[in-house]
N, C-alpha and C positions, 0 to 999 in steps of 0.2 A: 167483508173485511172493513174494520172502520177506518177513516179518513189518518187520523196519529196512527195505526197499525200499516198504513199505504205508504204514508209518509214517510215513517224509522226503516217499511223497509229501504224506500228510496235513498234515505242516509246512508242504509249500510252499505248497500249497491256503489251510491259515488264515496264512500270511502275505499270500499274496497277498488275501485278505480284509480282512486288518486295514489294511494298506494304501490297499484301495477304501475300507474305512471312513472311513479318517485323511483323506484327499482327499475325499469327500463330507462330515464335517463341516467339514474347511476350509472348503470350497465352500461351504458353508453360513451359517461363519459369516462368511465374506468377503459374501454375499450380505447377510445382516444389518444392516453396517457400512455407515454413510448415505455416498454421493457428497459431495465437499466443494467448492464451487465460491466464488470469493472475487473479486469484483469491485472493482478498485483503481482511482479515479479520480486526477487527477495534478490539486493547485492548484485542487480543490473548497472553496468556503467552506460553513461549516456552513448559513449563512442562504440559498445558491443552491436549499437543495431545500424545494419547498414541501409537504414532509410536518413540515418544519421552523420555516419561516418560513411565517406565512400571510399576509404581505407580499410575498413574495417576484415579481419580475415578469417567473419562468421557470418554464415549464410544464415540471415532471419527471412526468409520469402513469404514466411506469412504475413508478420508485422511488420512488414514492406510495402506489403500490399495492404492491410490495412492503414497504412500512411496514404497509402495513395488513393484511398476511397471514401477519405475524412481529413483529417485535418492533424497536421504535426506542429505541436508547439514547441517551439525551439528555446524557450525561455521556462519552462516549469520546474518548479521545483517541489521535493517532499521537504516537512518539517525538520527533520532530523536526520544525521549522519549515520544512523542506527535503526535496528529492528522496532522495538515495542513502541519508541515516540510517535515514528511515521505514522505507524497505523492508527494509533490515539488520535492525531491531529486529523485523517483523514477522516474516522468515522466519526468525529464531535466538531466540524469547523471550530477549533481552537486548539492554538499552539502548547502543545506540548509543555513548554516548558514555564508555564504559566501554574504546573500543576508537580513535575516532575523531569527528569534527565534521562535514565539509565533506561535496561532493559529489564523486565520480568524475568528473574532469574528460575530457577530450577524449583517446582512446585511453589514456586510466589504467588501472592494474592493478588484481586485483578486491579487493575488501575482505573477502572472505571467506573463512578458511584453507582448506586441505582437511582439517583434525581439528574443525571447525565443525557442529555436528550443526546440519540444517534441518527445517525442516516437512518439505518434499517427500523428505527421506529416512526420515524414521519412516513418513510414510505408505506410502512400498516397503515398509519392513520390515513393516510387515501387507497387503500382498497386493494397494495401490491403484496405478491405473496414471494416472500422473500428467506434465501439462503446464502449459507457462508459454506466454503467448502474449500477447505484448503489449513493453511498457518493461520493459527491462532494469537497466539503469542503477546495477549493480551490480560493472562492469568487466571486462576479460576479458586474458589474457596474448599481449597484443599482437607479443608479441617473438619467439612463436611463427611467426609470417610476416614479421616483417620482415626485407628483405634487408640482411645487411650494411653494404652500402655506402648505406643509405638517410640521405636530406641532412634532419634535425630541426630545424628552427627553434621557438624558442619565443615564445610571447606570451599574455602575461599567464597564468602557468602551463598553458596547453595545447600540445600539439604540434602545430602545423602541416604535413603530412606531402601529400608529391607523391602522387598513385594510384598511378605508378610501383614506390612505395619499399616495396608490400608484392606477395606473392605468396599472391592471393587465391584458389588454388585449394588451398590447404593450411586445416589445419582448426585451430581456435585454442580451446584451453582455458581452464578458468576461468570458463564460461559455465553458465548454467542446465543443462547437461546435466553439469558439471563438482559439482554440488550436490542432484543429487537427480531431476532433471524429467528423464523417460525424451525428452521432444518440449519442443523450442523453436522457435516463429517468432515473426516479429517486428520494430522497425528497432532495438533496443537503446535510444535515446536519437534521439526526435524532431527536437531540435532540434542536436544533434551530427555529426559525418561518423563514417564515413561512411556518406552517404546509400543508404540499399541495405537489403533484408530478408536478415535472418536465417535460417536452417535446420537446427536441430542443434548444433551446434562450427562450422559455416561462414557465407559469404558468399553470398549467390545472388546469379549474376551476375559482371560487373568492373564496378565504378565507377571508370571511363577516365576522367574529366571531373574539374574543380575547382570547386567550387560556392564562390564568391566574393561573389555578389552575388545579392539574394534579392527579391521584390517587398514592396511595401509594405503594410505588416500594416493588416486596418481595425481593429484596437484595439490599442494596447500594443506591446511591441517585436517584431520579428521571431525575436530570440535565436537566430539559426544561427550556428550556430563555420563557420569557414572550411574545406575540407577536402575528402575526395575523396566521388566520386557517382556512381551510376548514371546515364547519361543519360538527362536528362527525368523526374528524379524528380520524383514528383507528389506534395507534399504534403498537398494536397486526397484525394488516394484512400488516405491509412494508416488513420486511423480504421473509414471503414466493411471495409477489406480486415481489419484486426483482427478487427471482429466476425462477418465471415464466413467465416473461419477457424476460430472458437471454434464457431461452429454447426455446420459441417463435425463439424469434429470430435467433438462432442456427440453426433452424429448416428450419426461411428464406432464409438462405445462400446458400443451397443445391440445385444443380444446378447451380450454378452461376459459372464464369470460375475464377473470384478474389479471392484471398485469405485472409482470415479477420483477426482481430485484435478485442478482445473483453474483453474488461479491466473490472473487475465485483468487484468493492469495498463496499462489503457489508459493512452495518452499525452496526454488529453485532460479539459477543457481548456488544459492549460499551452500558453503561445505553442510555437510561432504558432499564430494565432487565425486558425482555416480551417475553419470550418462550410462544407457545401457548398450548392452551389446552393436546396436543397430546402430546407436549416433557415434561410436567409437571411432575416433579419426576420420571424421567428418568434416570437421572443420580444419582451419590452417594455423589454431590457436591455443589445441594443447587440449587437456581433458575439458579445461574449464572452457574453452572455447565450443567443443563439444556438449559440453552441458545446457549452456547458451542456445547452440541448434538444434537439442531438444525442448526445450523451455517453447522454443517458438512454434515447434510442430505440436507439444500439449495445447498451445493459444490456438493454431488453426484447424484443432479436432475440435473445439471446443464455437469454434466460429464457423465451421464447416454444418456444425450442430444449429444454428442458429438459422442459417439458410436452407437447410432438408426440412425442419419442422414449419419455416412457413414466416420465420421473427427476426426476420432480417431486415426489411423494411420499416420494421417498426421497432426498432431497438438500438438506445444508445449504447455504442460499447467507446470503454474509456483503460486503454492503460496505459499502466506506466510502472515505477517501480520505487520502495522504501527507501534507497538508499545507493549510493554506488558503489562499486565494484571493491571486491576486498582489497588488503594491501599485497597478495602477491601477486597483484598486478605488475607489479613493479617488475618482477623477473620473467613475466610476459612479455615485457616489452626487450628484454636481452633475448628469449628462447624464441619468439617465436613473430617479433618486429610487430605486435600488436599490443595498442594502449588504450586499455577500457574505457578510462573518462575522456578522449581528447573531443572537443579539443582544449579540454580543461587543465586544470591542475590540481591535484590531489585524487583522493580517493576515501572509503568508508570510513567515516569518522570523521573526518577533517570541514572546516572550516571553505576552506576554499573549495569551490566548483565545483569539484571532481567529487564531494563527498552526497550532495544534496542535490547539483543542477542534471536531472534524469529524465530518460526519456518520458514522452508523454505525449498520446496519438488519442482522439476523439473521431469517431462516424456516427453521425446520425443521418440517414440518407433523407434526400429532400430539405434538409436544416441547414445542411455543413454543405460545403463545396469539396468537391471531389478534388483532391490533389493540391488543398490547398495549405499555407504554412505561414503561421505567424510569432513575431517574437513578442506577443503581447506579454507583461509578467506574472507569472502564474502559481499558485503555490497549489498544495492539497487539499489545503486546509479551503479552498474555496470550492472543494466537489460540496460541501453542503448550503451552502449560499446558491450556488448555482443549480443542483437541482431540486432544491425548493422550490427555486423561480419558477420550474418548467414544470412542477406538478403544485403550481399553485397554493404553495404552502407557505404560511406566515411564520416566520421563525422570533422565538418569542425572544423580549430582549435582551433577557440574561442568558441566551445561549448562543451557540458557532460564532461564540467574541470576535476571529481573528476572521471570517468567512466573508469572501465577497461574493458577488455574482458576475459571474464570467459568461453569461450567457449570448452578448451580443458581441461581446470578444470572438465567440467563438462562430458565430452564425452570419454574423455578417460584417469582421474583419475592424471591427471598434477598437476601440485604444483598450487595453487594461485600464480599468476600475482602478486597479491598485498600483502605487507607485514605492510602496516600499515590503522588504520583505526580511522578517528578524531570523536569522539561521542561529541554531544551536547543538551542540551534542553535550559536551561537558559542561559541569554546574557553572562554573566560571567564565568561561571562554562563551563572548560572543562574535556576532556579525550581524552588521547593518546593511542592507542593498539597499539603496535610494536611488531611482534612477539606472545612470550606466554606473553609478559608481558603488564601491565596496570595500565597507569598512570592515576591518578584525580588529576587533575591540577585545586583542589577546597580544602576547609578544608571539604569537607563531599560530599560522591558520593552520597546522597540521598537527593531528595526533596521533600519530603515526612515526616508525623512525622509517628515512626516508635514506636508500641506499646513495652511497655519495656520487657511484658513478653515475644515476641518473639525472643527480641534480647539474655533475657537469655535463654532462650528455643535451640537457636542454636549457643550459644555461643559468640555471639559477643560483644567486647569491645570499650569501648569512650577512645579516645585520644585525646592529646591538637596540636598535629602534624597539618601543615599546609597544606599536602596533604595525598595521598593514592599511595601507590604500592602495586601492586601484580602481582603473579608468577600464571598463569591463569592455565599454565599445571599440577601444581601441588597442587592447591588451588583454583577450579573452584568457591568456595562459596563467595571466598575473606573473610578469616577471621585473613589471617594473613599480616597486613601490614607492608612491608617494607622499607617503606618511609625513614626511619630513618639510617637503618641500609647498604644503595645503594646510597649515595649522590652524587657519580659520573653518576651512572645510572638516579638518578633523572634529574639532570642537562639535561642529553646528549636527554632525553627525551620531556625535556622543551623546549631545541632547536628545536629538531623536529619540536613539536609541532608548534613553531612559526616560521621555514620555510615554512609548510606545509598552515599555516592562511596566511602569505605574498604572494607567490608565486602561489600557488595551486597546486598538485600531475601532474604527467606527465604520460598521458598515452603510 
């Protein structure tokens, strides 16, 4: 063999060396890189969980105990008073309403571009293998199956559409797999058509049938839009098939050298309000109270899951929930002496506290202190600032605008990054947090009509004042407005507020 024929093969030898190298430290350091798993509840008030409330008259012993084996932030909030914003801000670090308000109605298109960087696509680009499984509720391009000659009637901005008028063996973009998540299941939207699970970009299934008429909710409304169904959808069986899907699949990962990412936005409990037979009068709170203490037994099948396959030690888990508790709240607190958001004020939708200040629990074992609790200020919108940080990932400038990192906030009891936080639900109506203080840059932080007996019942009074102030540290219920009596504060807050809409926050 001549001396160039010794030599090339020696090249090829240490390439194919450096090569094994370059793949065992990958491997290695993908190994490193903690599992990130994110528990989303839907229309949780912060005062339902009693690692929260210690009033509270629902038993969450899971998410109890995951308070007590991480870390409870007593000050987080979601972007929005509502469904489809929360989840936009949460999976784009950026505020919602920088782009949009409302929710993804009834077969609406998605709100997320495709030049949108998300969570679940940085965590690809480092090597995580990553699923969504749960509420979607973020829209998908519908138009993709429907047949031409399909007959649309409208109401009340939703489309009404016959099973007929789509052809549900074609696959339809714009979904969770359209944004980053290698695997989706799920029913998209709970209380929407159509009624049927999810799989990927399709439909499992035909939903042949029209779902028109619903049974009667034991608490609150039934809220199902009219629309096509799988026949014999069983409302009652989404939830626990949710969570046993997530454990499946937990259970797949095991062995695998990747590290995952498993985003799990249950649709509960937002109506309808369908605990099943087991959680029935369980609680001391009503159906919805009961829904609640199922909601928490899906989290600890699903965390139970995490610890039998071996990914408990090395897995962030983070939840919290889109938004608080709906407004028949309010007749909770006459039936059954229990008030979702305390110790706030308000609820879904609103402005004040009660609509957006939710619960929010982080463990990372070894990172976090066990039992520990801060009121650093926290929004959603900073899960992707933060963990970008921790899988070492550069987020590019024009994206997660409003996203900080919460990293040593949360690892070793640092102040918040952030000191201010813009809350929204309606196009007009805002609010400013800066600080302890809290402006409504609205004549009324609720959008909600608000039963009178409760407002006498805890004191609150109507004023002709064209906004709201409050002193949050010293007045977490807001009942004393100071709008009137801080007009320099007001101002200085107004400005904020309208740098912060022009410009957007700087991380």
């Amino acid at each position: 063999m001549s001396l160039f024929a010794t030599w090339g093969t020696s090249v090829k030898h240490l390439i194919i060396a450096a090569v094994v190298f370059l793949s065992f430290t990958g491997a290695l350091r993908a190994a490193e890189l903690p599992n990130v798993v994110i528990l989303y509840a839907d229309d949780m008030g912060f005062g339902d969980l009693g690692a929260n409330n210690p009033d509270s008259k629902i038993p969450t012993p899971n998410l109890d105990r995951l308070a007590r084996e991480g870390l409870r932030l007593t000050d987080g909030h979601s972007s929005s008073g509502i469904c489809t914003p929360s989840r936009y801000a949460l999976l784009t670090g950026r505020y919602h309403w920088r782009k949009f308000h409302g929710i993804v109605q009834a077969f609406g298109p998605p709100v997320l571009d495709k030049e949108e960087l998300t969570l679940p696509e940085i965590l690809k680009e480092k090597g995580y293998k990553t699923a969504c499984i749960g509420k979607w509720h973020l829209g998908w391009n519908w138009e993709d199956i429907l047949r031409p000659d399909a007959d649309i009637k409208a109401n009340r901005g939703n489309r009404v559409i016959q099973p007929e008028a789509f052809d549900w063996s074609q696959p339809i973009s714009g979904g969770p797999t359209s944004h980053g998540f290698d695997e989706y299941f799920g029913d998209d939207v709970p209380n929407f058509p159509p009624y049927a699970w999810f799989k990927n970009d399709r439909v499992v299934g035909e939903p042949s049938v029209m779902l028109t008429e619903t049974p009667k909710t034991p608490e609150g409304s039934w809220s199902a839009r009219p629309g096509p169904a799988v026949k014999d959808w069983d409302f009652w069986a989404v939830v626990p098939a949710l969570a046993d899907k997530a454990v499946d699949w937990i259970a797949s990962q095991k062995g695998k050298p990747e590290p995952f990412f498993l985003y799990v936005p249950f649709n509960s409990p937002h109506s309808p309000i369908v605990p099943t037979e087991e959680f029935v009068g369980s609680s001391q709170a009503g159906p919805f109270g009961d829904f609640v203490h199922m909601t928490d037994a899906m989290a600890g099948k699903i965390l139970a899951a995490l610890k039998e396959n071996g990914f408990e030690d090395n897995t962030l888990v983070i939840f919290t929930a889109d938004n608080g508790a709906e407004n028949y709240a309010y007749e909770r607190v006459k039936n059954f002496g229990h008030w979702s958001s305390a110790p706030f004020r308000g609820v879904k939708r609103d402005l004040y506290e009660g609509g957006h200040h939710v619960p929010f629990i982080v463990k990372w074992p070894g990172k976090i202190k066990l039992g520990s609790t801060s009121d650093a200020l926290t929004s959603q919108v900073d899960l992707m600032g933060t963990i970008a940080a921790i899988v070492d990932y550069q987020l590019p400038k024009d994206t997660a605008h409003d996203s900080y990192n919460q990293l040593a906030a949360w690892t070793s009891n640092e102040a918040s990054p952030r000191n201010t936080i813009v809350h929204n639900t309606a196009a007009k109506a805002y609010a400013i947090r800066d600080g302890k203080w809290l402006l409504v840059d609205a004549k009324s932080g609720s959008q909600n009509r608000i039963p009178e007996w409760f407002d006498q019942q805890r004191g609150y009074q109507k004023d002709n004042l064209p906004g709201e102030l409050y002193n949050l540290e010293s007045d977490p219920a807001q009942k004393k407005n100071l709008y009137e009596s801080k007009p320099e504060l007001v101002q200085q807050l107004k400005q904020k507020l309208k740098t912060i809409q022009a410009n957007g926050q700087v991380r």
